[in-house]
N, CA and C of each residue as an Amber inpcrd file, in Angstrom:
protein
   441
 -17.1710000   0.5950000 -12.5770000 -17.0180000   0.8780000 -11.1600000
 -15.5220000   1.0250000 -10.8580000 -15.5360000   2.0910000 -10.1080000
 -13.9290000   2.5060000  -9.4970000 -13.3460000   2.3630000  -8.7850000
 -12.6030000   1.4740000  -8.1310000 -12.1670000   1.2140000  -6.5790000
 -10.9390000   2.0170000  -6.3060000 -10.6710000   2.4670000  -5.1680000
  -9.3000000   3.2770000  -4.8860000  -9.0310000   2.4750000  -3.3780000
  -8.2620000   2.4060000  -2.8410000  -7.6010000   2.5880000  -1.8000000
  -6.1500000   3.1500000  -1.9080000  -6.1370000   4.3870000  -1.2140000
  -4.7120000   4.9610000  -1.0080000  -3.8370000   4.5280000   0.1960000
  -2.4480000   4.7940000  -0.3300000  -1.1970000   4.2670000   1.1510000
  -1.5270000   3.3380000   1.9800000  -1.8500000   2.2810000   0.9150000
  -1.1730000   0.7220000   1.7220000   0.0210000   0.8120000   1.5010000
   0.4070000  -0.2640000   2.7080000   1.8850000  -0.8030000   2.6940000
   2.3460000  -2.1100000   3.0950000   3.4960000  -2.3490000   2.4270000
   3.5860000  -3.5760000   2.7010000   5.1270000  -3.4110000   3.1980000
   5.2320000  -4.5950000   3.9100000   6.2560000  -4.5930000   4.8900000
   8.0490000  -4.5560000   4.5510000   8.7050000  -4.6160000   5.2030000
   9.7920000  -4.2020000   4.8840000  10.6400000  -6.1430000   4.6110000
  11.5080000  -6.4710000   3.7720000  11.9730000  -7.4320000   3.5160000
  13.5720000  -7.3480000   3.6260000  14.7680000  -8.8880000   3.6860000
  16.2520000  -8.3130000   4.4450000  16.9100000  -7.3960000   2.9750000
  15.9700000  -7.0690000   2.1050000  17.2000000  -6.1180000   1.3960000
  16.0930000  -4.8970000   0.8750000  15.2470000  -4.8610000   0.9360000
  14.2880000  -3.2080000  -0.0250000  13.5300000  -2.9780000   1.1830000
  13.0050000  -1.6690000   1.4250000  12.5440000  -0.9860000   2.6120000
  10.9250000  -1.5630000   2.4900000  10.1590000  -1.0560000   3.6880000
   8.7920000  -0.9940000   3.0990000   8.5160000   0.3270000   2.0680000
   7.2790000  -0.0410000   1.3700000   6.7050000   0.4660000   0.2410000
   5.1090000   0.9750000   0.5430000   5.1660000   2.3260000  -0.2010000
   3.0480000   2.6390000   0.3440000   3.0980000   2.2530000  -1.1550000
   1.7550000   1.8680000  -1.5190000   0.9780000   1.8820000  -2.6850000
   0.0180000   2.4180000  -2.7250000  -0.7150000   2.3040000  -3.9180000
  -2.2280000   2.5060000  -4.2130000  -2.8020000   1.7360000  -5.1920000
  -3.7340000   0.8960000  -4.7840000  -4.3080000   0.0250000  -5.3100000
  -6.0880000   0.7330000  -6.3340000  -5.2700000   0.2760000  -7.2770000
  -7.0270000   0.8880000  -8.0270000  -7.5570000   0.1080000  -9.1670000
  -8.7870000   0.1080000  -9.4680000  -9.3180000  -0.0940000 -10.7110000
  -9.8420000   0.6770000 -11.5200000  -9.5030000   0.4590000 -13.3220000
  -9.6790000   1.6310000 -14.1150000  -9.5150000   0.6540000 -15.5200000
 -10.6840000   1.5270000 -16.1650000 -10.4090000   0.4320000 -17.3110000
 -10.1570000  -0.8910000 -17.3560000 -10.9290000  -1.7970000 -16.9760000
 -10.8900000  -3.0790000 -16.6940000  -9.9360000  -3.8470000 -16.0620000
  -8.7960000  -3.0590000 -15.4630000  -7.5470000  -3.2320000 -14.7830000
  -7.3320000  -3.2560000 -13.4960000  -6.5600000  -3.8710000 -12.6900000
  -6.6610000  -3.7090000 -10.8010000  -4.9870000  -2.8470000 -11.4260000
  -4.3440000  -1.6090000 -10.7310000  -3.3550000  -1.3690000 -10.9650000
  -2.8660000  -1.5730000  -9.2410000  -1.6300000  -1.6530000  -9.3540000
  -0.4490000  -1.5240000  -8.2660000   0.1460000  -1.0120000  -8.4600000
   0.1770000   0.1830000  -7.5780000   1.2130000   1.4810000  -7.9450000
   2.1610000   1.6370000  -6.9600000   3.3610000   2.0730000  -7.2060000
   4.2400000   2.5550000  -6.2950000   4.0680000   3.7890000  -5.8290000
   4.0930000   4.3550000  -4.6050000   4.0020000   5.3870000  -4.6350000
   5.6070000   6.0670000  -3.8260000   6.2530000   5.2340000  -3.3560000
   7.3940000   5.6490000  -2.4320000   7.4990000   5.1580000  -1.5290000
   8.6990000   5.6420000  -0.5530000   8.6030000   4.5840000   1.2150000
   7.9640000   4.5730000   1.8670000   7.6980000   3.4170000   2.9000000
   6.8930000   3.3620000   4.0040000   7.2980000   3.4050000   5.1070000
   5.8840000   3.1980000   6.0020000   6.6690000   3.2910000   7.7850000
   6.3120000   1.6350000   7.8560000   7.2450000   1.1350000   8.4420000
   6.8180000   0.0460000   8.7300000   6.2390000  -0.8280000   9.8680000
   5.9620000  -1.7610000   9.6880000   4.7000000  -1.9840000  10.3830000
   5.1870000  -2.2300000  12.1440000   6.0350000  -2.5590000  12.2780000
   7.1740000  -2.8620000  13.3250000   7.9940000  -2.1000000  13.7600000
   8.4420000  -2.5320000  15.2830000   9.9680000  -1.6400000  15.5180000
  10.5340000  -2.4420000  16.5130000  11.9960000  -3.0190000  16.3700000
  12.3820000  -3.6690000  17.2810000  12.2750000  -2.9940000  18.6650000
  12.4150000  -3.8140000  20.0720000  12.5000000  -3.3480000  21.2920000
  13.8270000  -3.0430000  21.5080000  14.1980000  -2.3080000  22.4290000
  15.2290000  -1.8950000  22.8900000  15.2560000  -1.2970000  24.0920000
  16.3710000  -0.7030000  24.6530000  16.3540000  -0.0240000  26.2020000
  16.0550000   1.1730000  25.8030000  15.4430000   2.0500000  26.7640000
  14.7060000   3.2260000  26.6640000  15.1990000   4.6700000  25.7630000
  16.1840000   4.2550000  26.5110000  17.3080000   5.2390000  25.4630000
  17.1280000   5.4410000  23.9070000  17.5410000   4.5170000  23.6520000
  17.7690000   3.8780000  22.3170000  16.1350000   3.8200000  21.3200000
  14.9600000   3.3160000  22.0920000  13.8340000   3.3970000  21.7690000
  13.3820000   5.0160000  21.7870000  13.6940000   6.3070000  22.3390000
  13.1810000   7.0330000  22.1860000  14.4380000   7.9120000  21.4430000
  15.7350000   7.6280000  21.2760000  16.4890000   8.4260000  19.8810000
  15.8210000   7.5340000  18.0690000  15.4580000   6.1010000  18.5710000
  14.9710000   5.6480000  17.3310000  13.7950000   6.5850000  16.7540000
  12.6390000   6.9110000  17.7970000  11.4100000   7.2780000  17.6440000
  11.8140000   8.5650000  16.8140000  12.3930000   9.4220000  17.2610000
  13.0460000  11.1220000  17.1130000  13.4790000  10.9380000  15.4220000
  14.3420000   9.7440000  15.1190000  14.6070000  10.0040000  14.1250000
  14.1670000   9.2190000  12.9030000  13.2540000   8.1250000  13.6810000
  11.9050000   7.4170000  12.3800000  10.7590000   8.3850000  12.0280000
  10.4690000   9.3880000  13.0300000   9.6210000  10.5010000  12.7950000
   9.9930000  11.3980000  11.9330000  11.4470000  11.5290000  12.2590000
  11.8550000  13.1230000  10.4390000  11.9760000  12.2140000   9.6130000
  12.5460000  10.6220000   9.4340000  12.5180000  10.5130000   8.2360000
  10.7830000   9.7020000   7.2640000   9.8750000   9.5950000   8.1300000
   8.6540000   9.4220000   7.9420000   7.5930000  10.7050000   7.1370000
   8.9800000  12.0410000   7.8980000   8.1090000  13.4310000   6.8190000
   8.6710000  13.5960000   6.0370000  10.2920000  12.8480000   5.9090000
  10.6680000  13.0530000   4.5060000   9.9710000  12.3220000   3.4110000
   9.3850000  10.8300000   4.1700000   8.3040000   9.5530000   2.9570000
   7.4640000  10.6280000   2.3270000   6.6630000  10.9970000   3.4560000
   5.6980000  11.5890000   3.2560000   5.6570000  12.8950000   2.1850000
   6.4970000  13.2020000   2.2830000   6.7790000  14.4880000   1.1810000
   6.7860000  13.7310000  -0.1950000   7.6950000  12.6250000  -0.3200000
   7.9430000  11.7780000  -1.3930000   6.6700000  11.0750000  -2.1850000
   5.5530000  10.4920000  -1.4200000   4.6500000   9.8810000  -1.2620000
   3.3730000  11.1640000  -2.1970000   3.3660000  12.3640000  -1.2660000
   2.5980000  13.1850000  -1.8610000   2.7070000  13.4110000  -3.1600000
   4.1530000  13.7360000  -3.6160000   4.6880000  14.1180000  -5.1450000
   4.4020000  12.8850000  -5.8980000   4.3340000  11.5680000  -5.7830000
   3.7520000  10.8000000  -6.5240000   2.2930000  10.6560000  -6.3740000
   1.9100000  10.8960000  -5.8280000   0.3530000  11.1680000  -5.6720000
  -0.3030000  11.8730000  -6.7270000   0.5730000  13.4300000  -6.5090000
   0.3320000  14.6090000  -7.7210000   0.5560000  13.7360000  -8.9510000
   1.6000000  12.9920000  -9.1450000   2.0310000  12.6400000 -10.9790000
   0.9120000  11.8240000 -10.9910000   0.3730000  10.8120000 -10.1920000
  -0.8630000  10.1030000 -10.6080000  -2.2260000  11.1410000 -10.8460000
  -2.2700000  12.0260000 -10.3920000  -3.6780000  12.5930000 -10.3100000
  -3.5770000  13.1090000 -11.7430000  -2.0550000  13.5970000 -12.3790000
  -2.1000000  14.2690000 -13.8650000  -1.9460000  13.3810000 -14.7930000
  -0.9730000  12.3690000 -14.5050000  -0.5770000  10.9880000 -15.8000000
  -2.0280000   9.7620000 -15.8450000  -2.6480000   9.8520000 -14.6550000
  -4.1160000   8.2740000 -14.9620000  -2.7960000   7.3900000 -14.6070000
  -3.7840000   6.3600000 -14.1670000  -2.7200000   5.0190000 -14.1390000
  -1.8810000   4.4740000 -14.9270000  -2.6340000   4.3150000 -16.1160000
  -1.9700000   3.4560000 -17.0340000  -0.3690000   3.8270000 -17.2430000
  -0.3160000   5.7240000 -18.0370000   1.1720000   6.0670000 -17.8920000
   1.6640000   6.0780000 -16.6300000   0.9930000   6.1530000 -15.5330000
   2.0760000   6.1030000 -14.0490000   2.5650000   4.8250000 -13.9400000
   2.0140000   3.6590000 -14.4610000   2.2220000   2.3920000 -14.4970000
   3.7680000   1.9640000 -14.9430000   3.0570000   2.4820000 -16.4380000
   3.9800000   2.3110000 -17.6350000   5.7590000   2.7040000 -16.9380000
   5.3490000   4.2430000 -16.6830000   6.2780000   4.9010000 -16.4920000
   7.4440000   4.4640000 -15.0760000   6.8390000   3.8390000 -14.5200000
   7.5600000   3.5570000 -12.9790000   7.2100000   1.7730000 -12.8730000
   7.6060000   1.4730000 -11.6430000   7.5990000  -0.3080000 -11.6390000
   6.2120000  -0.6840000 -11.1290000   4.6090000   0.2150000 -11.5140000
   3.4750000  -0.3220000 -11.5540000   2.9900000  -1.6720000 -11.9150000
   2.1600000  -2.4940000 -11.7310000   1.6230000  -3.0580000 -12.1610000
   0.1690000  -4.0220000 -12.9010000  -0.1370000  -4.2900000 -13.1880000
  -0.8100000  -4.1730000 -14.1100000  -2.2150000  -5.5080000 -14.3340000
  -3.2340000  -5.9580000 -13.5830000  -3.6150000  -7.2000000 -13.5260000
  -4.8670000  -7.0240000 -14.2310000  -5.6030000  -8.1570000 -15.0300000
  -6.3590000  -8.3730000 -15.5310000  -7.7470000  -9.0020000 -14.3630000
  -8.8610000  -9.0070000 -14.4540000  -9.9860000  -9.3960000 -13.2850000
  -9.6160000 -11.1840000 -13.2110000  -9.2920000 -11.2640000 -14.5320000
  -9.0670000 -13.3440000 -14.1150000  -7.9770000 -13.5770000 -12.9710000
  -6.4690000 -12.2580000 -13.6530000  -5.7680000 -12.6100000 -12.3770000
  -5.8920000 -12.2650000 -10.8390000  -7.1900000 -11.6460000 -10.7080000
  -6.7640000 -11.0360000  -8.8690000  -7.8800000 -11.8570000  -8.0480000
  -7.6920000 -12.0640000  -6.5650000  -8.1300000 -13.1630000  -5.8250000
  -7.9600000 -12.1900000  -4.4680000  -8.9160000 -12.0840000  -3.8320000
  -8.8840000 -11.4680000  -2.3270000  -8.7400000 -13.4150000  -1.8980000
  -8.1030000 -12.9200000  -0.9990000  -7.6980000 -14.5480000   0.2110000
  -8.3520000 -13.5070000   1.2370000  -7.8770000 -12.6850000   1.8680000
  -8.5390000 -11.9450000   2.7670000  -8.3520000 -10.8580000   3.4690000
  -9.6800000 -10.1160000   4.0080000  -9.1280000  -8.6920000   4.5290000
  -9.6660000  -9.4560000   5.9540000  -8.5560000  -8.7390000   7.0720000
  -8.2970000  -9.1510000   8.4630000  -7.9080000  -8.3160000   8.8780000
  -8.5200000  -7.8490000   9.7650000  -7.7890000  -6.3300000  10.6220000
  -7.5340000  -5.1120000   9.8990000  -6.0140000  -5.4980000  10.1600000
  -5.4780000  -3.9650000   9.3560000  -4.3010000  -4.6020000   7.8430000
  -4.8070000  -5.7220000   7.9320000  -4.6120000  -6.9030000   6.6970000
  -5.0890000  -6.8100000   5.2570000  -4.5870000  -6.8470000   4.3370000
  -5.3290000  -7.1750000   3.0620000  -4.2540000  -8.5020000   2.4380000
  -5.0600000  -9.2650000   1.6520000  -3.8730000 -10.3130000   1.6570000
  -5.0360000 -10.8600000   0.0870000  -4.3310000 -10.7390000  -0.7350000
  -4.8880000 -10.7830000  -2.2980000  -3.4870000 -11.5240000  -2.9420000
  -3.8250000 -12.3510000  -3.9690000  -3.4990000 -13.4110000  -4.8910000
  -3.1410000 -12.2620000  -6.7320000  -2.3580000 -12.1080000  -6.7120000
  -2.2470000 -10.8740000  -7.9530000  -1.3620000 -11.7090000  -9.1950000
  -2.0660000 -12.3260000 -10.2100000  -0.7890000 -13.2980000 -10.9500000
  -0.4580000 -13.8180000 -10.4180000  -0.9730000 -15.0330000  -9.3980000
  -0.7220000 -16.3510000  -8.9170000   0.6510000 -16.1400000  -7.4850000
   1.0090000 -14.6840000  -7.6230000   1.7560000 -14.5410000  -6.2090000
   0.5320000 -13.9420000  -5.5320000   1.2360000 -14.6180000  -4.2730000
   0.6630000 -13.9900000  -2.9310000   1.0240000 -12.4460000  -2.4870000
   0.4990000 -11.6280000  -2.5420000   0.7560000 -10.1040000  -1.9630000
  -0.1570000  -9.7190000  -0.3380000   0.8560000  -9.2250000   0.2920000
  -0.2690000  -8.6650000   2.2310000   0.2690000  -7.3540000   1.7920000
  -1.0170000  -6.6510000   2.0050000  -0.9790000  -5.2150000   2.2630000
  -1.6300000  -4.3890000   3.4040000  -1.0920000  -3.4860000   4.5920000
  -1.4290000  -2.7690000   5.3120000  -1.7040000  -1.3870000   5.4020000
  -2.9560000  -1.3640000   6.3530000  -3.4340000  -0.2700000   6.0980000
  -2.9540000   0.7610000   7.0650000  -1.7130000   0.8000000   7.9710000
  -1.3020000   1.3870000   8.4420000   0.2900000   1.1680000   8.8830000
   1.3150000   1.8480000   9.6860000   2.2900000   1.7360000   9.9620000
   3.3180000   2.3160000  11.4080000   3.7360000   2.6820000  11.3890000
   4.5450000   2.7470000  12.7570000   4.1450000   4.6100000  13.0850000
   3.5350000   4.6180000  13.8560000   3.0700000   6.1420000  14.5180000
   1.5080000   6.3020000  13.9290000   1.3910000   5.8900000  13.4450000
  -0.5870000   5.5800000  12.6310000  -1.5090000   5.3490000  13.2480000
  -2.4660000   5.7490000  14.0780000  -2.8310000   4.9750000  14.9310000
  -4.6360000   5.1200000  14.6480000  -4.9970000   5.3860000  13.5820000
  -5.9960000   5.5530000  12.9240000  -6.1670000   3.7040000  12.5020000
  -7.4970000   3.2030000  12.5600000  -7.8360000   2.1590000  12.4890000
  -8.4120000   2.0710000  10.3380000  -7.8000000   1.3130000   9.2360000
  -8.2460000   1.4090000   8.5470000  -9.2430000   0.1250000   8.1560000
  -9.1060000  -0.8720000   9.1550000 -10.0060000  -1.8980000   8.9660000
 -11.1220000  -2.4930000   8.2530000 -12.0070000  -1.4340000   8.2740000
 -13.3810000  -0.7960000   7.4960000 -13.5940000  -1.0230000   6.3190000
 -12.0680000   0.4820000   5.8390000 -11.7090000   0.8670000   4.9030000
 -10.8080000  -0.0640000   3.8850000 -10.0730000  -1.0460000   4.6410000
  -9.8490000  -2.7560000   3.7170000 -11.0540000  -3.6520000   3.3220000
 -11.6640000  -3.1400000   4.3170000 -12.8200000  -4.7840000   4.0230000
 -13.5180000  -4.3320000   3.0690000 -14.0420000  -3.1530000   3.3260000
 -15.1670000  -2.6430000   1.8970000 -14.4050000  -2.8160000   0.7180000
 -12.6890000  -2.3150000   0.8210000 -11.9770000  -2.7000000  -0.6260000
 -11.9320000  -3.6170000  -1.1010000 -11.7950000  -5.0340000  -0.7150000
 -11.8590000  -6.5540000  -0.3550000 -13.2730000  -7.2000000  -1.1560000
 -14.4780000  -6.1730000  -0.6540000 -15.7380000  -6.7260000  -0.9340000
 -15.9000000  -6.0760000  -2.2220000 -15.4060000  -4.6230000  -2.5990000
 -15.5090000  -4.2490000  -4.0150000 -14.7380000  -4.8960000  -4.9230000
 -13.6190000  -5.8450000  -4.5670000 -12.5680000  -5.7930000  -5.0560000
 -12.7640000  -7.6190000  -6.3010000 -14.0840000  -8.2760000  -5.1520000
 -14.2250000  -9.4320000  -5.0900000 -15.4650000  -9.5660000  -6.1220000
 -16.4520000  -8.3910000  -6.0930000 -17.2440000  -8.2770000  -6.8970000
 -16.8100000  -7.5760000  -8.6550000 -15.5950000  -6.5360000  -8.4270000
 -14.6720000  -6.5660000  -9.5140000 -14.5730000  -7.6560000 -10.5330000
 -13.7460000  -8.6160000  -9.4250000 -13.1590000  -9.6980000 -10.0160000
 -14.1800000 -10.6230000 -11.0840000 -15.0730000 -11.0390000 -10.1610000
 -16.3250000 -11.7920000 -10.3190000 -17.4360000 -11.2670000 -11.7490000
 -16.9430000  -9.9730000 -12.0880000 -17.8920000  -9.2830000 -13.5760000
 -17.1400000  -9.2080000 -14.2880000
């Protein structure tokens, strides 16, 4: 059985940006893939001004992710996981190591090699609900684990 979820993301930290991934199983493996930058999940407040030159220019550089994001998309659809893995800072878990803690909202929050990882299913201008589309991953993800 195959699980995919495409362009999660996880949030931005004080020194590396946010990140989309893609989370899959293949060959007895959960992979974590990089796929490029994210939007993140937040945006500070500010005076009006300032909030709508931010918006103007988180939007071009969100189609530049997005361009970035696609082209790793393509190298996964031709390399399979394993070499996209290999090849870039993928990673790599066995069914003993992965643990759903829980899908919540627009939340995924899984145990991967004894760290804690949150992943989201959306980001700043997104306004598509993927909720659903975590939990069913969550429930495949748990029955994965469990065979």
């Amino acid at each position: 059985m195959t699980l995919r979820i495409d362009r999660v993301l996880t949030e931005p930290g004080l020194v590396a940006g946010a990140k989309t991934w893609t989370l899959l199983t293949d060959g007895g493996a959960l992979y974590v893939l990089p796929l490029g930058p994210g939007r993140a999940q937040t945006m500070p407040r500010a005076d009006p001004i300032s909030m709508w030159l931010a918006k103007k220019m988180m939007r071009r550089m969100f189609r530049m992710f997005d361009r970035k994001v696609l082209a790793a998309e393509e190298r996964l659809a031709v390399q399979g996981p394993g070499p996209f893995a290999d090849a870039g800072k993928g990673e790599r878990f066995a069914p003993s190591k992965v643990s759903v803690v829980a899908a919540e909202g627009n939340r995924l929050r899984l145990e991967l090699g004894g760290k804690p990882r949150v992943f989201y299913g959306t980001g700043l201008f997104q306004d598509h609900d993927r909720s659903d589309e975590l939990a069913a991953f969550a429930s495949g993800l748990r029955a994965w684990a469990a065979s």
